[in-house]
Every structure is written in structure tokens, then in C-alpha cells.
N, C-alpha and C positions, 0 to 999 in steps of 0.2 A: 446453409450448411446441411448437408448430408451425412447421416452416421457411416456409411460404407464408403465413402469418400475423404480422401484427403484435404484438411482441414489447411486451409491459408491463414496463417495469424501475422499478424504485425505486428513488433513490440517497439512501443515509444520509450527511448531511454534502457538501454540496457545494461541497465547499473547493476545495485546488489537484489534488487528484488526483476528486475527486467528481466537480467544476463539469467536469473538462477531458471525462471518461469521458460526463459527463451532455449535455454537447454536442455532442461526436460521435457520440451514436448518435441521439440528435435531430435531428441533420442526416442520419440516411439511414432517418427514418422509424421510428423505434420510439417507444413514447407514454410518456415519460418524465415519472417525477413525482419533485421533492428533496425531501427530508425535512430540514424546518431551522429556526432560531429564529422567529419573530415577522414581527423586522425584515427577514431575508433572504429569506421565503417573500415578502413586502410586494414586495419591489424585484426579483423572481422576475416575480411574476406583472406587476408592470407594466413592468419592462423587455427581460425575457428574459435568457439566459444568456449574456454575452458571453466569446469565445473570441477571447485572441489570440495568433495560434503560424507563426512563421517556416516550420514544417515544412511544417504542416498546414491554413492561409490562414486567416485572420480572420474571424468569421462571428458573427452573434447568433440563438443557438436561443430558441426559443418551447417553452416547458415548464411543465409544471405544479406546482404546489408546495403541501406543507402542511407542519403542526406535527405530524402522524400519521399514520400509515399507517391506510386508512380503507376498501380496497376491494383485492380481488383484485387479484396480480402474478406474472409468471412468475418474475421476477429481483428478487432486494433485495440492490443493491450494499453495502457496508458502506465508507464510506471515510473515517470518523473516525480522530485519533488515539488510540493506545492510552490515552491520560488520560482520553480522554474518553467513553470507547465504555461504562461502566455507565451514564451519565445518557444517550447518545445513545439506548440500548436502548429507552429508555420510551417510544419514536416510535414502535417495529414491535411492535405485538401479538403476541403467538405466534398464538392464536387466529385474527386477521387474515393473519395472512404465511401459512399454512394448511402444505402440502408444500409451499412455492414453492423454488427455487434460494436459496440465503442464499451469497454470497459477498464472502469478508472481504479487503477491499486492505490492512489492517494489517501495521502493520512489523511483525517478533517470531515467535515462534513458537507459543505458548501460549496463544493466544487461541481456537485451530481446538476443542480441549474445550470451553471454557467456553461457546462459541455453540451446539455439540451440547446440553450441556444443557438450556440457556434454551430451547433451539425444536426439540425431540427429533422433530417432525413435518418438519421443514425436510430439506432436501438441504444439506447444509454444505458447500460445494464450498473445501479449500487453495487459495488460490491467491496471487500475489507480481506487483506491478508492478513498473518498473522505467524513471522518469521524474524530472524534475523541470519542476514546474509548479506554479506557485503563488497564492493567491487573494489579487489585489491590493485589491480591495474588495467589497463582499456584491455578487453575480450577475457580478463580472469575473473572469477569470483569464488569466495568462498562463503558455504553455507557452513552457520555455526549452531544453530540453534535445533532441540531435536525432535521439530516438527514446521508444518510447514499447514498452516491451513488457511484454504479459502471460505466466505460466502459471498454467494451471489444471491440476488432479489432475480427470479423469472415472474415479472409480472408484465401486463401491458401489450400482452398479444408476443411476447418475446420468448414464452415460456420452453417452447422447442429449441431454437437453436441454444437458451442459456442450459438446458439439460443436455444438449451435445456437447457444449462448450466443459460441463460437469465432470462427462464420462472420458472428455480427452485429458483432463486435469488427472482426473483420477487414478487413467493407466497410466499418465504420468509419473505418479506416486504422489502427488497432493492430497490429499486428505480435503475433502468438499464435501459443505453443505449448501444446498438449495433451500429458499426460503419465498417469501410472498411480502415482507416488511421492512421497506428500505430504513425508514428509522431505526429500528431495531438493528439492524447490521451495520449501518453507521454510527450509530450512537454506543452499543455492544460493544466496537473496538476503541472508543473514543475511552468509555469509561475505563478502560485499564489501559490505554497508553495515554491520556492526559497526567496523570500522577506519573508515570514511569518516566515519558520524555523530563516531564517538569524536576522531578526530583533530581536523578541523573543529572541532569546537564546542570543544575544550581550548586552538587553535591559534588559534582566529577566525582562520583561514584559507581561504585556497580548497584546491579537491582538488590545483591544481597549487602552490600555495606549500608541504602539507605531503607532497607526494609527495618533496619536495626536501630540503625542511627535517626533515624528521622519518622519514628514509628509512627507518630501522634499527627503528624502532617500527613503522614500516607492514608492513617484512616479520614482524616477531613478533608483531603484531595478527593479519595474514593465517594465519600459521602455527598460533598459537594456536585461532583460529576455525574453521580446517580440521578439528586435530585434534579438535576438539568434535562438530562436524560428522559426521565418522567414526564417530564413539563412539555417535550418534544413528542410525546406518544410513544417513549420506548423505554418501559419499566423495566428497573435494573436491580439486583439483588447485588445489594453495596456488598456484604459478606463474602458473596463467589468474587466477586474481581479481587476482596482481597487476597479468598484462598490460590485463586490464581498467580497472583504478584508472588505469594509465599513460595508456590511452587516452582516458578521459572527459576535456571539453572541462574547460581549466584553470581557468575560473572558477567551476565548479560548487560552491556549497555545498549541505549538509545540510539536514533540513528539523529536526535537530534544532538546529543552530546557529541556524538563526533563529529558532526558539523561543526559543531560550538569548538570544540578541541583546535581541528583542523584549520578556525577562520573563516570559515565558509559560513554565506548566511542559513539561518535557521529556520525550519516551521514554524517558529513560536506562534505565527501569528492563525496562521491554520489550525493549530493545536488547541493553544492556549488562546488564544482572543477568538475563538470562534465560543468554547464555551463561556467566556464571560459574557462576548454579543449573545449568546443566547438565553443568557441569564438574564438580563436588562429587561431581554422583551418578554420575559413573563415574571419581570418583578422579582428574580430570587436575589439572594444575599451568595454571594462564593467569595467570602474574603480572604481565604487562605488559598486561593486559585489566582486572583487577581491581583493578589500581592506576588507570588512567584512568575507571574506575566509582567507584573510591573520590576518587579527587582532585575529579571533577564531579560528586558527591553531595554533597560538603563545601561546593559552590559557590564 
């Protein structure tokens, strides 16, 4: 990747976090191609990707689209959910994706190995969004949430193209940090959407009805998850995630809630059983995280 050059990106999955990324940087000029069913590649190519977002203005990008990754890219977004990301894989060749940039917008933590392996020639950049936006019908999306931010880890000899990869977000209108700490950026986002996903989707509630209603759980969610966090090398100030939680807009919900709503399977186990498995292995206690894992596993 060259900054004075047009940047090829691939987005896996252009759902509400795919479609929203895959539009924005299609509007400032990079040659973007989705990776998606049949149907959605169908209503891709003939309508373009429609983008509607209070923040960031209305607009219908023209993109490309297939069932496969089929030609050299600088960037291959990943922004399926974690249910879905073994069958999403068979889109991107390794062979195909060659060295290119592989970055994963999945919730969890645990995924950052498993991509290393599959594509051991790839640059596997960590990295954590941090949006809600959602894909109202194949090529639509709306952004609801009134910020949109990225990080990405540049470390590992990767540190140039993920600072390209920065500056095309950026004119994009993302809002990017750059950092050097994959724990930290995965653990960072984990600590305030482990309690969000979990509470929501047990509450079917919004962020503001269970920040009210479900106070006392949100602080031993938050607190639990910190300490895990810790334990992984990525010291968390339980207090800011709360101040965070308090501040997102009240009617935010999860994206696992609406999975859960809609019938569709859930993260939970990405979310929530990744930090219990990671609690196990340094011995902690999270019994009000493993009870909300165990209660919405039982369905």
C-alpha cells in the first residue's frame, strides 16, 4: 500500500459494520470490492451500497462485489459475525489474499490466532470498532450511533501500511487510533461490550433502561471484565467503561440482542465464554458473567 495511490480493500461480510466501512471509503476513492452471498453481491452490483447515517450524510456508493476473493488487495476487512466467520473464510483464498493487510472488526478476542493460522502469509492486523450500524436490507445500512471509531495494533513490521490503512479511515470520517497493544485494544473493547451485549440481550432492553434497572450487575459485569482484562496484560479502569456505558445514547441496543430478538444465533460464546475461558486460566472468580453466559445459553 502506497499513500498516493489507490488503495484496493475487500470487505468480508457487508453487513451493518462491513456495508457502513465499505461505503465510506468508497466515497473517498478506494476500489472497494464485498465479499457476500449470491443475493447480496446481485443487489450490490445493481444498486450500489446504500449508506444512511445522521452523522455522516446519506449517500449511495458504487462498489464491486463477488462470491470470492479473485484478484490482488491491499486490505481484506473481516466484518462478519464470530458465528459466521468459518464458512465466511472460504470467500478469501490464502493463496489469493497473498501478504495483503487481513483485518478482523470481530467482537471477542480469540479470533486474532485463528486468522494467523488460516493465512500465515497475511499481515493479521488486531484491531476493535466501536459503532452501531446495522444492515437494514442486502446493499442498505443504517448508521445510528454518533460515532464511529477504530483501533488498530501497527506492530510486527506492519506499522506502514496499518498507518495508510489509518489515514484512508480517517478521510473517511472514522475517527482512528493507532496503537502498539493488541491486548489492550482487544480487551479495551471487550470490557464495555461484554456487560452491554450480556445485559441487553437478558434485559431486552436498551443501554439506558438496563444501566437503571440492572445497576448493580452492570457494576460487577464491568468489574469482573476488568479484572480479566488485567490478568491478560491489559489494565482496565473499571470506572471509565462505566462512565462510558452511562454516556452512550439511551437507546442503544447490542448487536447481540438483536440477534437474539431476530432468532439468529448469537456471540455469546465469543463475548461471553471467551471471558469466562479466560478467567479459568488465571484462576479468577466472574460469577455474575458466567451466570449471564450460563442463563442465555440455556436460552
Amino acid at each position: 500500500m502506497t499513500g498516493m495511490t489507490t488503495q484496493r480493500v475487500a470487505v468480508l461480510g457487508p453487513g451493518g459494520v462491513g456495508g457502513l466501512l465499505a461505503a465510506l471509503l468508497a466515497r473517498v476513492g478506494a476500489e472497494v470490492t464485498c465479499l457476500a452471498g449470491a443475493g447480496t453481491v446481485e443487489v450490490l452490483r445493481r444498486d450500489g451500497l446504500r449508506l444512511e447515517s445522521a452523522q455522516l450524510g446519506d449517500s449511495t456508493a458504487r462498489v464491486d462485489a463477488a462470491e470470492q476473493l479473485a484478484g490482488p488487495v491491499d486490505v481484506c476487512l473481516v466484518c462478519v459475525k464470530a458465528t459466521q466467520l468459518d464458512a465466511a473464510l472460504e470467500r478469501v483464498p490464502a493463496g489469493v489474499l497473498g501478504g495483503a493487510l487481513l483485518v478482523p472488526f470481530l467482537n471477542g478476542v480469540e479470533h486474532v490466532g485463528e486468522l494467523r493460522r488460516r493465512y500465515p502469509e497475511a499481515g493479521v492486523v488486531p484491531a476493535a470498532i466501536r459503532v452501531e450500524s446495522t444492515r437494514t436490507a442486502p446493499g442498505v445500512v443504517r448508521h445510528g450511533s454518533p460515532f464511529v471509531t477504530v483501533d488498530l495494533v501497527a506492530s510486527g513490521g506492519l506499522e506502514d501500511g496499518v498507518r495508510e490503512l489509518a489515514e484512508l479511515l480517517g478521510r473517511a470520517g472514522v475517527a482512528v487510533r493507532v496503537g502498539d497493544d493488541a491486548a489492550a485494544v482487544l480487551w479495551g473493547k471487550l470490557a464495555f461490550l461484554a456487560p452491554f451485549a450480556l445485559l441487553t440481550t437478558s434485559a431486552r432492553a436498551t443501554a439506558g433502561e438496563v444501566r437503571e434497572q440492572r445497576r448493580d450487575d452492570l457494576l460487577a459485569l464491568v468489574a469482573e471484565v476488568a479484572a480479566v482484562a488485567g490478568a491478560e496484560g491489559a489494565p482496565t479502569d473499571a470506572e471509565a467503561v462505566v462512565a462510558f456505558f452511562d454516556g452512550v445514547p439511551a437507546g442503544m441496543r447490542s448487536s447481540m440482542q438483536r440477534d437474539a430478538e431476530a432468532g439468529r444465533p448469537t456471540e455469546l460464546d465469543a463475548i461471553g465464554g471467551a471471558v469466562v475461558r479466560a478467567a479459568g486460566r488465571h484462576g479468577l472468580a466472574v460469577p455474575v458473567t458466567a451466570r449471564y453466559v450460563a442463563e442465555l445459553s440455556a436460552g
